[in-house]
TINU-839512 format. One record per residue (C-alpha): residue in one letter; x, y, z. Coordinates in pm, whole numbers, padded with zeros to 5 digits, always signed. Layout:
BEGIN
AXYZ ...
***
This chain:
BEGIN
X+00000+00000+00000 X+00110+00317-00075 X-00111+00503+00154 X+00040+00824+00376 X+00352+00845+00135 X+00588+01150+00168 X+00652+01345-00152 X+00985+01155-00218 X+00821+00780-00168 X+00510+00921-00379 X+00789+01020-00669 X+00948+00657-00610 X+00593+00527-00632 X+00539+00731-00962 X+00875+00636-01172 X+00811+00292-01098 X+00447+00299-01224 X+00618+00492-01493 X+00875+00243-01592 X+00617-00047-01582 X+00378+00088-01779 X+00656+00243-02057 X+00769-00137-02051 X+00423-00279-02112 X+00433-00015-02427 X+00781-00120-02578 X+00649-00490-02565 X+00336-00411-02727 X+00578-00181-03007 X+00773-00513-03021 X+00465-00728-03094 X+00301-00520-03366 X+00666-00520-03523 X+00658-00896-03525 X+00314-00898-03645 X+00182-01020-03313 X-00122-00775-03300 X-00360-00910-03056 X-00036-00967-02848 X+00041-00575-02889 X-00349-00500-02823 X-00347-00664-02510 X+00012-00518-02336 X-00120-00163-02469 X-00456-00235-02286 X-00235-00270-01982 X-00085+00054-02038 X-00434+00203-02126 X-00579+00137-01823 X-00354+00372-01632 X-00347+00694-01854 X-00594+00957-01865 X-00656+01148-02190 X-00574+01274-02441 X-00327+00958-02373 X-00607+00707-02307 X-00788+00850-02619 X-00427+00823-02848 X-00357+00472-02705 X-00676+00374-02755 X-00637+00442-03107 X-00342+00240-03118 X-00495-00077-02951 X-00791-00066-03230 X-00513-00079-03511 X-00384-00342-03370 X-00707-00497-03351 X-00729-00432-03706 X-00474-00578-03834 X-00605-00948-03630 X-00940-00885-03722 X-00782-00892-04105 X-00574-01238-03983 X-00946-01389-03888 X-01073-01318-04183 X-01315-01056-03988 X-01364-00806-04234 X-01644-00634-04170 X-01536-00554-03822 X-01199-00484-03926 X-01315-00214-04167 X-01539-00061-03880 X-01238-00064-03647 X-01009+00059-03857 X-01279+00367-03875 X-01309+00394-03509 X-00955+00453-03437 X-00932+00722-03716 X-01178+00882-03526 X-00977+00821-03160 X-00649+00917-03332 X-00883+01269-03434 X-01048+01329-03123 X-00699+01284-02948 X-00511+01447-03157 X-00709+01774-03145 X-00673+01757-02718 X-00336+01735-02775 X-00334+02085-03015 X-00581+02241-02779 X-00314+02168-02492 X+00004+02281-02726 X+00135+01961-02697 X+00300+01679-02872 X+00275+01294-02812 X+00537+01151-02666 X+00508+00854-02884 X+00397+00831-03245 X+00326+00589-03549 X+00400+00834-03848 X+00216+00643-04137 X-00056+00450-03911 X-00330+00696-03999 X-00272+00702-04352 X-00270+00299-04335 X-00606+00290-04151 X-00730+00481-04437 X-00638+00279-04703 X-00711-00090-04534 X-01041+00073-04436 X-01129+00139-04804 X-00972-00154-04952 X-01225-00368-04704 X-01496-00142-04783 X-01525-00261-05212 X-01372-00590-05113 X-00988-00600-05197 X-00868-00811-04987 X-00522-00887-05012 X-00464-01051-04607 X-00072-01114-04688 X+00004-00758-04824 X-00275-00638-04497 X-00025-00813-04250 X+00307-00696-04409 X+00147-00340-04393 X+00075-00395-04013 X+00455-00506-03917 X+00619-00229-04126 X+00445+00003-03920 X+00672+00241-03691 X+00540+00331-03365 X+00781+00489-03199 X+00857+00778-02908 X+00952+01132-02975 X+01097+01163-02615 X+01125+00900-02389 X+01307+01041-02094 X+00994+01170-01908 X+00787+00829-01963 X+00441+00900-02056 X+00246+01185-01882 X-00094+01149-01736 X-00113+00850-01578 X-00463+00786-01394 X-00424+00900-01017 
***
């Protein structure tokens, strides 16, 4: 228990929720490298569960992709196109709380959006191409912009 904690045990307390959660994230980067998205959805959820927006909305975002892409592995297309559509809208809605705050993520995926987009319409009139789906997935680069501060806004 953490309960009755002077500022400096409260700060330990902090880094090493910090530093576990930052872990769970680089996993779940690690998975959807390998192409192991439901692996990557489910460390991210981890990490989800601790932030508060806009990072809960931006990781959010990032555990739908991944959804995505294994949705597209099942063969779940439907649901993969409305997913994909979904976190487009997260990735949005987070996006703008981020600009409204004058800040930047400390973690990105540069191309993801653009991806969404296109696997979203190529489900939508049916072209369907699951191998070229799952390379596009892994080549994916979700990376952080600064790293030495963890990520901010972690649920109190």
């Amino acid at each position: 228990m953490w309960i009755g904690l002077d500022s400096r045990a409260m700060e330990l307390k902090n880094t090493m929720e910090n530093t576990t959660v930052m872990t769970r994230f680089d996993e779940g980067i690690e998975c959807f490298h390998r192409g192991e998205f439901w692996e990557a959805h489910e460390k991210w959820e981890e990490v989800w569960r601790k932030l508060q927006d806009p990072y809960a909305t931006y990781l959010k975002a990032f555990i739908q992709s991944a959804a995505v892409f294994h949705l597209i592995e099942k063969e779940r297309d439907s649901a993969a196109e409305r997913l994909a559509l979904r976190a487009l809208e997260l990735f949005a809605g987070a996006e703008a709380h981020f600009q409204l705050q004058g800040i930047q993520p400390v973690f990105f995926a540069p191309e993801l959006e653009d991806t969404l987009l296109r696997v979203a319409a190529c489900l939508k009139v049916g072209q369907v191409d699951r191998e070229w789906f799952s390379r596009l997935g892994r080549v994916q680069r979700i990376q952080w912009r600064n790293r030495e501060n963890g990520i901010p806004f972690l649920a109190k």
